[in-house]
N, C-alpha and C positions, 0 to 999 in steps of 0.2 A: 395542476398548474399548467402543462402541459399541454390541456385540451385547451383550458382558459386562452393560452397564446394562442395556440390553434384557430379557435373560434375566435375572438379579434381580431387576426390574419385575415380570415375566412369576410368579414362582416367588412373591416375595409376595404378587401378586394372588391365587395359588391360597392358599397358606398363610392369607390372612385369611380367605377363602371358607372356608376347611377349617373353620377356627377357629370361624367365623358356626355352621355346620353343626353343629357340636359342642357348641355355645353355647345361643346361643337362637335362631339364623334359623331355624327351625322351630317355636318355641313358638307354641300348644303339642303335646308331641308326646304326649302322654300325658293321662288324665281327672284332672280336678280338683276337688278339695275343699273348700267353703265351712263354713266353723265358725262355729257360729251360740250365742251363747252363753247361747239359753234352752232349756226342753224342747219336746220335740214337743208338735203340737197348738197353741200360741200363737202371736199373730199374727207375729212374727217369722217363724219357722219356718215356717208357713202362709204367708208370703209368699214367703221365700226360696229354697220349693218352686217357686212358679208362675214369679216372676221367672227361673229357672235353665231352666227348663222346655225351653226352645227351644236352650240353650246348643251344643248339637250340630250344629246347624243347618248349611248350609255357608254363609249369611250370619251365624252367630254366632262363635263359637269355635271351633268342629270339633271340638270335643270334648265329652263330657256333664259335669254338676258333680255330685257328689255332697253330700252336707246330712251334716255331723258337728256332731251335738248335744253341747256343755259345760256344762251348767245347773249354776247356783249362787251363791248372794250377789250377786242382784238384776242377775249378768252376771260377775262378777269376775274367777271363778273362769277363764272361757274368754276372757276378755279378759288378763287376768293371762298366760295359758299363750299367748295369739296374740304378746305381745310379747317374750316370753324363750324361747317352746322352739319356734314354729313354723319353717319354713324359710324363708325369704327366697326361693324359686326358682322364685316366679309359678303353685305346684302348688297353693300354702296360705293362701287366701284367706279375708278374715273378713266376718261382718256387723256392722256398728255400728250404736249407737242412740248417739240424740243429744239430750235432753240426758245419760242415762244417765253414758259411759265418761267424758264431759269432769267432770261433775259430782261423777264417785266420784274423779277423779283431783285435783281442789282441794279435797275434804274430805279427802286423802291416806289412806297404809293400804293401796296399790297399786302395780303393778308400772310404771303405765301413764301416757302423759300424750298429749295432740295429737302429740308429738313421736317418739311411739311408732309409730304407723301413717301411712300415703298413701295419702289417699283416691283412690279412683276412680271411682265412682260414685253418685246417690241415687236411688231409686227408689219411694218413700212417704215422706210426711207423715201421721201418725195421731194427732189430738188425743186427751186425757185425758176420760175421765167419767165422770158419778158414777153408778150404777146400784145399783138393790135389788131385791129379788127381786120374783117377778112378783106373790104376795099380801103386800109390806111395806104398813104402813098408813101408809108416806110415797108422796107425789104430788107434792112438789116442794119445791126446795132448802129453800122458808120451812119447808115440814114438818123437814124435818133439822136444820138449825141449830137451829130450835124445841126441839126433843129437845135437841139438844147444850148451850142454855143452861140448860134446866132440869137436865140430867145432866153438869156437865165431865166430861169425859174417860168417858163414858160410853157413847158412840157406839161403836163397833166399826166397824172396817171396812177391806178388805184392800184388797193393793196386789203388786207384783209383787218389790218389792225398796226397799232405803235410797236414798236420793238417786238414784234413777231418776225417769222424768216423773211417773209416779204419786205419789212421795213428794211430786217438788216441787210436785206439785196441791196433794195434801194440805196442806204448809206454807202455799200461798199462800190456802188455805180457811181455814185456819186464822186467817193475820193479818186477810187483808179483811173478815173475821164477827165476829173478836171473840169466837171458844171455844176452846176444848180438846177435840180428837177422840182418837181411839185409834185410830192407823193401825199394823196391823199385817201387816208384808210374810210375802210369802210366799215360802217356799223351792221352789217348783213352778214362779215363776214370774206372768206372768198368766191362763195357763189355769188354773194351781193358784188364785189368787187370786177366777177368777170361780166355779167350785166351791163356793168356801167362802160365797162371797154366796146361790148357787142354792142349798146344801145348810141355809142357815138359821144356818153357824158365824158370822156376823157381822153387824151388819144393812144395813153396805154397803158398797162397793167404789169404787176408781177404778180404771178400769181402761181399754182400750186401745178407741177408737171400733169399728177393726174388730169387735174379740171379741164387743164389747156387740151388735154389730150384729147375727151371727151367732145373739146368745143371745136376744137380742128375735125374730125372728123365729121364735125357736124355741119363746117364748112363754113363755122361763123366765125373766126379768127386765123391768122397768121403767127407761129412762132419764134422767135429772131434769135432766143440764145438761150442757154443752160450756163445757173449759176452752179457748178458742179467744177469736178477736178478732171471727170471726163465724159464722153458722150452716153446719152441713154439710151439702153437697146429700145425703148420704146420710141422715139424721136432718134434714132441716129441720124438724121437727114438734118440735123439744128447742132451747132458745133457751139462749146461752151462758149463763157467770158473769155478765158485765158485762150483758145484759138481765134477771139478776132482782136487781140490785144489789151485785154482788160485784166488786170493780175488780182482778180476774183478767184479767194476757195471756196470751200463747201460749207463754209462756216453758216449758212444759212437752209440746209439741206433739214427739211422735215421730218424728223425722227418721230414717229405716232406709237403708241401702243396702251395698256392696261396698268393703272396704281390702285392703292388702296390710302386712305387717311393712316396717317404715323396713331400708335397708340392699337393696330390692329392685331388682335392675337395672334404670336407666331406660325399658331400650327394651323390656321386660315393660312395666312402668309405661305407657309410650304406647300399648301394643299395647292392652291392657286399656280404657284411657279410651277410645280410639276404639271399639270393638267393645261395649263393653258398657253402655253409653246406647242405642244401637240393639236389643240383644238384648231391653232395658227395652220398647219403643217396639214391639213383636211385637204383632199385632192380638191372638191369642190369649189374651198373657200380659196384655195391657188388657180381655180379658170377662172371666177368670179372675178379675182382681183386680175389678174390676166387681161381679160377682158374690157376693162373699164381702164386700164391704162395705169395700174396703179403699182407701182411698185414696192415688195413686197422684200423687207430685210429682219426673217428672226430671230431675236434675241434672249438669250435667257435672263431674270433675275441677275445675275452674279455681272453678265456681261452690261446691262442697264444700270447697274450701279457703278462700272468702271465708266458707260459712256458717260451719264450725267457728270460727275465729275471731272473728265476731261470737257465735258462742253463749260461747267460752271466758270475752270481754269480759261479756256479761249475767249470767252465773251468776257470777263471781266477786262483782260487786254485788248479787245475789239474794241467794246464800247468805251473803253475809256479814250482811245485815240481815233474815235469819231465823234 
């Protein structure tokens, strides 16, 4: 009898190994896909090139990631498609923007809510700003708003999408000034958005610090303010909302990084959290982003689920009293 228990011990030891094998004790076995749900060329996608960069590594994931772009409706469109058609099987990983998905998900009209995705990791912070091109005859916020009272709704100036951080800049410009702007999103995105500032269709933009940072150096814009709480070591030369009188927070500051679809086996889920804060943490992928202007805040799991939730709590009180 003895041996009998033995030998069944023995057979499901191997049977749950088998099973492991089959499963996931090997994930992952195959390359993987990150969906990013703006076009190429914006800082999203520009970043979640360089953060992937190392993913191969045999300290990262062992495998490489590949970047599948879904552009549309300020993110919807691939956010929408991450929570109802993607796979749950740790292959099919998303980027999120924060306040963006939570923001489009309490003005409703979406697929999606917090309750949709599990986070796993963050990887940037990228405040909002205001930027015009580089011959506008604005030189600072007083100049714009200036315009804007003498012109309601006369202003022009793009943005990346509806109830994305950009719009919510815009709103919060909006009440703390005291005008009527003409914020008009773009369907490109924010690379499409800064375009239309540099090309003259608008007279100016919010748009993503990295971008702006990129496009100033490039000589083809001016930047007038940071919608932030305080200056950024990248632009310290540009002083927020609240230093030229605008009682703007950060409620609109770009939180980017790594989910997976809700329903994803936990032990993907831990694989991922552990391994991909460190792949963040790559000396490389901190000059890359360095470089490119991009500002770089990581977070674990544990800490992504406490921000979401306090951003869920902020925006529902924003947007309700905008």
């Amino acid at each position: 009898m003895k041996k009998w228990i033995a030998g069944a011990a023995l057979a499901l030891t191997a049977m749950t190994g088998s099973a492991m094998a089959e499963g996931h004790g090997d994930y992952p076995e195959r390359p993987i896909m990150l969906m990013v749900s703006y076009g190429a060329g914006g800082a999203t996608d520009f970043q979640a090139r360089i953060v992937t960069m190392t993913a191969g590594n045999d300290d990262a994931l062992q495998m490489p990631v590949a970047i599948l772009n879904k552009a549309g409706a300020g993110g919807r469109v691939g956010w929408n498609w991450f929570a109802t058609q993607a796979e749950a099987d740790g292959y099919t990983l998303g980027a999120y923007n924060v306040p963006h998905f939570i923001a489009q998900s309490i003005e409703g009209g979406v697929d999606y809510s917090v309750d949709s995705f599990e986070p796993i990791a963050n990887w940037g912070a990228d405040p909002a700003v205001f930027v015009v091109a580089a011959d506008s005859e604005f030189n600072s916020m007083a100049d714009v708003i200036a315009y804007a009272t003498e012109n309601p709704g006369g202003l022009t100036f793009s943005g990346a999408g509806l109830f994305v951080g950009h719009h919510i800049a815009a709103l919060q410009l909006e009440k703390a000034a005291g005008v009527k702007l003409a914020y008009i999103p773009n369907n490109a995105g924010g690379a499409g958005a800064m375009r239309a500032v540099i090309a003259g269709e608008v007279l100016g933009g919010v748009n993503n610090l990295s971008d702006a940072f990129r496009a100033r150096e490039a000589g083809t814009v001016k930047i007038l303010g940071v919608f932030d709480l305080e200056r950024n070591a990248f632009l310290e030369d540009v002083p927020t909302m609240m230093e030229q009188g605008y009682d703007i927070d950060n409620a609109s500051v770009n939180f980017r990084g790594v989910m997976v679809p809700a329903g994803t086996d936990p032990a993907i889920i831990d694989h991922l959290a552990a391994v991909v804060p460190t792949m963040f943490e790559n000396s490389r992928v901190a000059s890359r982003m360095a470089a490119g202007g991009s500002p770089m805040q990581i977070m674990t799991r544990d800490e992504v689920i406490e921000m979401w939730a306090q951003r869920q709590e902020t925006l529902e009180e924003l947007l309700a009293g905008l």
